[in-house]
DSSP file (Angstrom, degrees, kcal/mol; ACC not computed):
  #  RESIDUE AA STRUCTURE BP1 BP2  ACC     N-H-->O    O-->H-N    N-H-->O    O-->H-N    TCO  KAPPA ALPHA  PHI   PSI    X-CA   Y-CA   Z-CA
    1    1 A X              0   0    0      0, 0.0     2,-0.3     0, 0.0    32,-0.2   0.000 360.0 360.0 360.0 154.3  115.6  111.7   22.5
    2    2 A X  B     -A   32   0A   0     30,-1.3    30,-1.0    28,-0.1     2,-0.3  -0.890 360.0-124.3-134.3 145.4  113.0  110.3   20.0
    3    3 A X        +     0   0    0     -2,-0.3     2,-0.4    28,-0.2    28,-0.2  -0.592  34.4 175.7 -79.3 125.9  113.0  110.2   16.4
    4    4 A X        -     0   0    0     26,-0.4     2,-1.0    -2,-0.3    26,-0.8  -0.952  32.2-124.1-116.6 125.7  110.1  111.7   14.5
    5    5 A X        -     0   0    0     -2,-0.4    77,-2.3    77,-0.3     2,-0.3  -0.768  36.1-162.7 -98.3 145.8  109.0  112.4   11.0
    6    6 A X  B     -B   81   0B   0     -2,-1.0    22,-5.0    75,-0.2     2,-0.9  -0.819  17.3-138.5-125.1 130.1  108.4  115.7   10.9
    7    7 A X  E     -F   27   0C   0     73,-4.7     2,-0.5    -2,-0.3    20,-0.3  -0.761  23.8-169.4 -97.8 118.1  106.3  117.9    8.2
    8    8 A X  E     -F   26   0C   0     18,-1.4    18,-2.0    -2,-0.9     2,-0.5  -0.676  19.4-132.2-110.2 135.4  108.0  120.8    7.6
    9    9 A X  E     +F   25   0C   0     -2,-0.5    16,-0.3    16,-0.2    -1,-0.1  -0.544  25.5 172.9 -80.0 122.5  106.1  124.1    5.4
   10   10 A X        +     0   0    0     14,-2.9    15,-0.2    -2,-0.5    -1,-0.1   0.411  34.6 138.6-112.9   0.1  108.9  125.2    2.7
   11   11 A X        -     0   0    0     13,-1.8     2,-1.5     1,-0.1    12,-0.1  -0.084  65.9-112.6 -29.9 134.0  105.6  127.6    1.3
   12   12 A X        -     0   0    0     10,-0.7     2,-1.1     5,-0.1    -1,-0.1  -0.695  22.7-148.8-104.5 115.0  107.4  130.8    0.5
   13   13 A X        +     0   0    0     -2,-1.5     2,-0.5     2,-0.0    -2,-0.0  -0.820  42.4 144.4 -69.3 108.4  106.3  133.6    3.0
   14   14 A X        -     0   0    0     -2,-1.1     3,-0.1     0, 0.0     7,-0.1  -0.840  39.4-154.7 -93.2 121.6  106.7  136.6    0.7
   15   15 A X  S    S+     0   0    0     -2,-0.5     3,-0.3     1,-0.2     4,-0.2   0.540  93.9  62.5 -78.7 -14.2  103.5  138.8    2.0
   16   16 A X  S    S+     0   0    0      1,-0.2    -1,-0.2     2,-0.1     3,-0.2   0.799 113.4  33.4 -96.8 -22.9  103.3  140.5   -1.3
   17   17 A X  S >  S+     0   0    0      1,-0.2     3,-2.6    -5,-0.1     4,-0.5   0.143  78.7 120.5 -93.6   6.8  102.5  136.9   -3.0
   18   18 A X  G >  S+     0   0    0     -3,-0.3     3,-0.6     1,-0.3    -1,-0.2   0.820  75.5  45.6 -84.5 -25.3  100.5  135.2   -0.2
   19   19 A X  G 3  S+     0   0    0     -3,-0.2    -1,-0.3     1,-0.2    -2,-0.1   0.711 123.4  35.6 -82.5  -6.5   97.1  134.6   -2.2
   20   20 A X  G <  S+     0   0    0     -3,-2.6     2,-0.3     2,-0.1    -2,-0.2   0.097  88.2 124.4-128.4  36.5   99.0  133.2   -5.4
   21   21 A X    <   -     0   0    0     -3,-0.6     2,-0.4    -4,-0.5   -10,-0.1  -0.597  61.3-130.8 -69.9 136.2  102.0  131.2   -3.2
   22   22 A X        -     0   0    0     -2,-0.3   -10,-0.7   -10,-0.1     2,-0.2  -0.773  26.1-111.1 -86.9 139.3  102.0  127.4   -4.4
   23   23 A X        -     0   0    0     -2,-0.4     2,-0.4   -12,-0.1    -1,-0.0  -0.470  40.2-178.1 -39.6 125.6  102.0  125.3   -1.6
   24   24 A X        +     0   0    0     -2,-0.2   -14,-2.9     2,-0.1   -13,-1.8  -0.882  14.5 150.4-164.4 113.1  105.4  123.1   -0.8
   25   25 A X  E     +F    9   0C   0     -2,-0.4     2,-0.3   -16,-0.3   -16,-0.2  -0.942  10.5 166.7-118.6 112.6  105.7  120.9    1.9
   26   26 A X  E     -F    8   0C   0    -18,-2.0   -18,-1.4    -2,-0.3     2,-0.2  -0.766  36.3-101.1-136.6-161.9  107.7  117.6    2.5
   27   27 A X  E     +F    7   0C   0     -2,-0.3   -20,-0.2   -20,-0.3     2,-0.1  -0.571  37.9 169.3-127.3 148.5  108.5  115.6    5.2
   28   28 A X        -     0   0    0    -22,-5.0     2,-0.3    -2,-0.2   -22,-0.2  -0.417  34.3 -85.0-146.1-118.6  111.8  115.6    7.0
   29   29 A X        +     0   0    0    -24,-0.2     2,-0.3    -2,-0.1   -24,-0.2  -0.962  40.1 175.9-140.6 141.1  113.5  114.0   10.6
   30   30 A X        -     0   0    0    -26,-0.8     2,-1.0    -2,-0.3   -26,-0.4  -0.675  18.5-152.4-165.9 131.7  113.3  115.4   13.9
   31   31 A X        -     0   0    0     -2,-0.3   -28,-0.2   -28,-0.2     2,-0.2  -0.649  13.8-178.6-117.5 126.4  114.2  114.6   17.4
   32   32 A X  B     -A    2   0A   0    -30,-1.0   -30,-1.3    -2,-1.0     2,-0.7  -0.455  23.0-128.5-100.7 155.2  112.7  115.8   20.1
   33   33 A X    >   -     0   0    0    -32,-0.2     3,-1.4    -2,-0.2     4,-0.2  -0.910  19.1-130.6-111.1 124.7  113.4  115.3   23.7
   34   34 A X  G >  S+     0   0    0     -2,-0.7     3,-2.0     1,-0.3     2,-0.5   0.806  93.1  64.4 -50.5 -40.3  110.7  114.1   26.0
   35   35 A X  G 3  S+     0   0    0      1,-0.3    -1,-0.3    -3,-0.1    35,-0.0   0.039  93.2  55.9 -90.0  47.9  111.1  116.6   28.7
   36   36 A X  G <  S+     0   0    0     -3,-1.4    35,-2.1    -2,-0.5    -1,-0.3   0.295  80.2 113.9-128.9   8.3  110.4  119.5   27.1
   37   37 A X  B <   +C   70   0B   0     -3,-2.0    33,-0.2    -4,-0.2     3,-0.1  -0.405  27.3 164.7 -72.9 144.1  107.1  118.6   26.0
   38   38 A X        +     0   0    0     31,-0.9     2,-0.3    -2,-0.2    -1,-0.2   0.511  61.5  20.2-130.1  -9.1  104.3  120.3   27.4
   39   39 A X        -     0   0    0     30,-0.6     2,-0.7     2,-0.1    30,-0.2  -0.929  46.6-168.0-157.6 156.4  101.5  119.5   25.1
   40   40 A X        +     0   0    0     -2,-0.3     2,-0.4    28,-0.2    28,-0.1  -0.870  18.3 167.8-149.9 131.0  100.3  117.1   22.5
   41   41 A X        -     0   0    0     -2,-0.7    26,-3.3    44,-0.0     2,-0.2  -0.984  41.8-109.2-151.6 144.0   97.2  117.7   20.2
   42   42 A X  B     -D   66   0B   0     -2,-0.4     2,-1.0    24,-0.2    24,-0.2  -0.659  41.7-128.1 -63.0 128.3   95.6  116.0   17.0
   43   43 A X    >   -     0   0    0     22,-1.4     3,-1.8     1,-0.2    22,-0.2  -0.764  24.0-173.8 -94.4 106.7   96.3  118.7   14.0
   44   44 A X  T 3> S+     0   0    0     -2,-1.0     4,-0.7     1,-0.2     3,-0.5   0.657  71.8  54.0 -60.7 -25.9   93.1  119.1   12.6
   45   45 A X  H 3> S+     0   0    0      1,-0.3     4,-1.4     2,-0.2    -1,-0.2   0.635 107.5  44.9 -64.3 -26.5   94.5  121.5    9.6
   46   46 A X  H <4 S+     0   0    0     -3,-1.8    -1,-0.3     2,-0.2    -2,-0.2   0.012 111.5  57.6-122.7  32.4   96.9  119.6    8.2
   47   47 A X  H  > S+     0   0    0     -3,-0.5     4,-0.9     3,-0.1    -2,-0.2   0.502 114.2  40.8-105.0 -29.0   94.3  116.2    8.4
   48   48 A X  H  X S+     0   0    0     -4,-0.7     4,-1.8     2,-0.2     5,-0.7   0.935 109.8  56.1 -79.5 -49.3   91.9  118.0    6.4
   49   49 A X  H  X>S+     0   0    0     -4,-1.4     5,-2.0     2,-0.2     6,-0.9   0.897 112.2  49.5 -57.1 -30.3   94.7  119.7    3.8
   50   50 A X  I >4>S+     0   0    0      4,-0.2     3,-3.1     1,-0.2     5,-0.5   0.903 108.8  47.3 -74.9 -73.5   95.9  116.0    3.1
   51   51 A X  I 3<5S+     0   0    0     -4,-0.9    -2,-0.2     1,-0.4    -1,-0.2   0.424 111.2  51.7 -78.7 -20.2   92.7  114.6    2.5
   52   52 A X  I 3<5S-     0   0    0     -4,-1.8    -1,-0.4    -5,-0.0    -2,-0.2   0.581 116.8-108.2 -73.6 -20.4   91.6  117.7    0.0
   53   53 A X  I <<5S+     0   0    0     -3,-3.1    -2,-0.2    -4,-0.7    -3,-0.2   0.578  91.6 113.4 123.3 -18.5   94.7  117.2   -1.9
   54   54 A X  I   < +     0   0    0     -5,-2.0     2,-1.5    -4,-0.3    -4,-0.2   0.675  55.3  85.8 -92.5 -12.1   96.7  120.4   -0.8
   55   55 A X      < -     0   0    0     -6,-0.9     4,-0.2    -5,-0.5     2,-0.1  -0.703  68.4-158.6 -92.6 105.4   99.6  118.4    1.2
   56   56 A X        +     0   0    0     -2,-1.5     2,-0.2     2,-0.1    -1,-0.1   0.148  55.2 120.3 -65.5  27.4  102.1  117.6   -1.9
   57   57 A X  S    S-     0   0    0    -31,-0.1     2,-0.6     2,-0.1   -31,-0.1  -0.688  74.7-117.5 -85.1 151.6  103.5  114.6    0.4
   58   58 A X        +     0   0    0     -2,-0.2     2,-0.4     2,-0.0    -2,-0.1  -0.575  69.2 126.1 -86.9  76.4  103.5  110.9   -0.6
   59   59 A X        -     0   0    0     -2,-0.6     4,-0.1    -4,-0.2    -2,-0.1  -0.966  62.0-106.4-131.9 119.0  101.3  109.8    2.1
   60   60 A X    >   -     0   0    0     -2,-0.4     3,-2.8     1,-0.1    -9,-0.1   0.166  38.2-110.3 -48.3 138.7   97.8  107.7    2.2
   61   61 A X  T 3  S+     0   0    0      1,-0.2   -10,-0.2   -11,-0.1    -1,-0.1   0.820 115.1  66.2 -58.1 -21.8   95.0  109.5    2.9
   62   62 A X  T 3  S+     0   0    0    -12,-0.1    -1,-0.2     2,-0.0    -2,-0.1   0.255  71.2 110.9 -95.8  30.7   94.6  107.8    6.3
   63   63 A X    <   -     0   0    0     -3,-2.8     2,-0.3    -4,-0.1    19,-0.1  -0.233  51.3-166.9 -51.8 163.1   98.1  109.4    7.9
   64   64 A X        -     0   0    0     17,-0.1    19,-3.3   -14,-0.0     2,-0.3  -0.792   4.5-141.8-129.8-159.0   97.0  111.7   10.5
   65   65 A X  E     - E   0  82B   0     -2,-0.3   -22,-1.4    17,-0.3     2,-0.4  -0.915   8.8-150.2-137.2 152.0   99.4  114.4   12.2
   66   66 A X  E     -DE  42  81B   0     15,-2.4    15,-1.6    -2,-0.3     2,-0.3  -0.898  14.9-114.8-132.7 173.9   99.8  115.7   15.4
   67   67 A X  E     - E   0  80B   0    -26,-3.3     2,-1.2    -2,-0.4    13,-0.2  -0.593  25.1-173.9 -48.0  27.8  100.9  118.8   17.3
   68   68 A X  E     - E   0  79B   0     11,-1.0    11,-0.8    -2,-0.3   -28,-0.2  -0.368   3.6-168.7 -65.5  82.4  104.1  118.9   19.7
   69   69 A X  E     - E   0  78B   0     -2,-1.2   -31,-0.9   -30,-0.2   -30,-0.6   0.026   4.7-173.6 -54.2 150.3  104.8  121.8   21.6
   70   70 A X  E     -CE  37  77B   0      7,-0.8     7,-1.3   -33,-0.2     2,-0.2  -1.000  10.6-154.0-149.9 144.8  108.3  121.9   23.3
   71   71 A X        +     0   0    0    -35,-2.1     2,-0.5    -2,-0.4     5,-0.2  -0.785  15.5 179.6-137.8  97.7  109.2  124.7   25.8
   72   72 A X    >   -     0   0    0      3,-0.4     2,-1.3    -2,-0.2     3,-1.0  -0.881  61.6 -53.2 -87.4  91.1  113.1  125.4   26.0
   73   73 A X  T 3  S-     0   0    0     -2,-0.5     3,-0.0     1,-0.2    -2,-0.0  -0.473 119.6 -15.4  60.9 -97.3  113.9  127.8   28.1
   74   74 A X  T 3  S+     0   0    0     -2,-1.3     2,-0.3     2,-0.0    -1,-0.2   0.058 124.9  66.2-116.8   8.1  112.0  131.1   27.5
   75   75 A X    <   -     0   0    0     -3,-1.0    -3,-0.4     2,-0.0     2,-0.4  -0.743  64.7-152.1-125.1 179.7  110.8  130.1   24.0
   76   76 A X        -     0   0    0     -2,-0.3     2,-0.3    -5,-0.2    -5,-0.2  -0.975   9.4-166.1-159.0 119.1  108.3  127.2   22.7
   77   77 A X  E     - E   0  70B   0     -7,-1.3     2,-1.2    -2,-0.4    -7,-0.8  -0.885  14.1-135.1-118.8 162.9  108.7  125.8   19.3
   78   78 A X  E     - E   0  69B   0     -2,-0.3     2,-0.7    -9,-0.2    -9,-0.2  -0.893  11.7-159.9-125.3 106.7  105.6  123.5   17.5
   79   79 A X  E     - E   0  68B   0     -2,-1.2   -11,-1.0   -11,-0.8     2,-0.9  -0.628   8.5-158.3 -90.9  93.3  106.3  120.6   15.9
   80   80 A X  E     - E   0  67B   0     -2,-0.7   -73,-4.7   -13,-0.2   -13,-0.2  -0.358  27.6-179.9 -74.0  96.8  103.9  119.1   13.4
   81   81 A X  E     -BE   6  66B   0    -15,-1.6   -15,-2.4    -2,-0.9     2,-0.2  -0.637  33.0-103.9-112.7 174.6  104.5  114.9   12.9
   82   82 A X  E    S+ E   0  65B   0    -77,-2.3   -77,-0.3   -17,-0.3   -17,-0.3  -0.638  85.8  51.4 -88.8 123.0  103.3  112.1   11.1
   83   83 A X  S    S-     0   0    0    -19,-3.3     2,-0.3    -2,-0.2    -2,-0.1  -0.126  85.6 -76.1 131.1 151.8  101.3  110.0   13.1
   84   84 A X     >  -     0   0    0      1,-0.1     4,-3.5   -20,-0.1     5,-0.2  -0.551  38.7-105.6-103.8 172.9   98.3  110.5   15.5
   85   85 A X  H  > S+     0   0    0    -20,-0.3     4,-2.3    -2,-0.3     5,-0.2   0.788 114.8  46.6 -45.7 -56.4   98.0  111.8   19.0
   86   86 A X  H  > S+     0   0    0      1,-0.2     4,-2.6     2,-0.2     3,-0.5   0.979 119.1  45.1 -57.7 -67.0   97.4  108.5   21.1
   87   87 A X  H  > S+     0   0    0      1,-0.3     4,-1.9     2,-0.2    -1,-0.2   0.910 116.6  43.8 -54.7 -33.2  100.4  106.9   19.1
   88   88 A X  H  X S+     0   0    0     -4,-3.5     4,-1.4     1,-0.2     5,-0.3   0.993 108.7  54.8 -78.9 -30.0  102.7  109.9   19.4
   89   89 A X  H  X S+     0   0    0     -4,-2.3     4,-3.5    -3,-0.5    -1,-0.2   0.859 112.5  51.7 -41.3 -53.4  101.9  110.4   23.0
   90   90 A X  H  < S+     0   0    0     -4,-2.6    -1,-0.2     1,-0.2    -2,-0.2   0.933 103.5  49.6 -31.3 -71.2  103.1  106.6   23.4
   91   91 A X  H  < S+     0   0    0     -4,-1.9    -1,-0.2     1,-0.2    -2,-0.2   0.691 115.8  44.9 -67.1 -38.4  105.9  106.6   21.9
   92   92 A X  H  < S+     0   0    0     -4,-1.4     2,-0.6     2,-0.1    -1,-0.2   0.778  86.3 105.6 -93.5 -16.2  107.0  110.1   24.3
   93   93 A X  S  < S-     0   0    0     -4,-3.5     2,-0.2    -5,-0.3   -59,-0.0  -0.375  81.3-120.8 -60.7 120.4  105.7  108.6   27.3
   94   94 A X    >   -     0   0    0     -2,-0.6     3,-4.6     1,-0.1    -1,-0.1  -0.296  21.3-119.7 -63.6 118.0  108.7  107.4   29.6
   95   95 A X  T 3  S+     0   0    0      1,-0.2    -1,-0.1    -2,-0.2    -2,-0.1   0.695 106.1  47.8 -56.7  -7.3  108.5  103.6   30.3
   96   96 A X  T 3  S+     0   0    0      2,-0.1    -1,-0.2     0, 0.0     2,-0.2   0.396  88.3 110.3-100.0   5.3  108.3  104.1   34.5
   97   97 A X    <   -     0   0    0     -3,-4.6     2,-0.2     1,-0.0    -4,-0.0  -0.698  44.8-173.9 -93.2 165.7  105.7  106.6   34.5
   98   98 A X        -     0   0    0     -2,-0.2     2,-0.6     0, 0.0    -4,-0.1  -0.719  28.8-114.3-118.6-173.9  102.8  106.2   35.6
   99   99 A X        -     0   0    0     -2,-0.2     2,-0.8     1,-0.0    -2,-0.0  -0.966  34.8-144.7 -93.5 139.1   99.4  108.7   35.5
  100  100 A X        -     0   0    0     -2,-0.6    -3,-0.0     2,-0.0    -1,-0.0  -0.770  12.2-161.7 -73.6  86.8   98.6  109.5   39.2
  101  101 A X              0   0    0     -2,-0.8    -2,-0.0     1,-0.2     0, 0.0  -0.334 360.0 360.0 -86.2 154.2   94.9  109.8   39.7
  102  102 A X              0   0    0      0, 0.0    -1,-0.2     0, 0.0    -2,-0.0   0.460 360.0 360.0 111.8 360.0   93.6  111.7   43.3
């Protein structure tokens, strides 16, 4: 298992409030296990909302975030971390694999 920081939304879903909800986000820990990943993507939403201002984290405007899908059984949960795609990809990639081309 690999250590992440992880941005977790605390925005309060109330449907009856959703155009005047404040924004609330911070950052927490999360550890994912490499073989349940199935996908890894740059998140392009939450690299623009930090650079407009909207992400209340203390993080430099050149963070980016990525995307980690994990699929556990019958269900799939999404984790959104600190840190861009190539590097997080690194980090879950197993030191004997290799890619197999052919």
């Amino acid at each position: 298992m690999i250590r992440f920081v992880e941005v977790v939304n605390r925005t309060d879903k109330n449907p009856r409030m959703e155009r005047t909800a404040k924004l609330a986000y911070e950052l927490g820990e999360v550890w994912i296990n490499e073989k349940y990943v199935v996908n890894i993507r740059e998140h392009a939403g939450y690299n623009k909302m930090l650079k407009e201002g909207k992400l209340n984290l203390d993080l430099d405007l050149g963070h980016r975030f990525t995307a980690v899908t994990l699929i556990e059984g019958n269900s799939s949960t999404v984790h959104i971390v600190v840190g861009d795609a190539a590097t997080v990809a690194k980090k879950l990639a197993p030191r004997d694999s290799r890619l197999l081309k052919g």
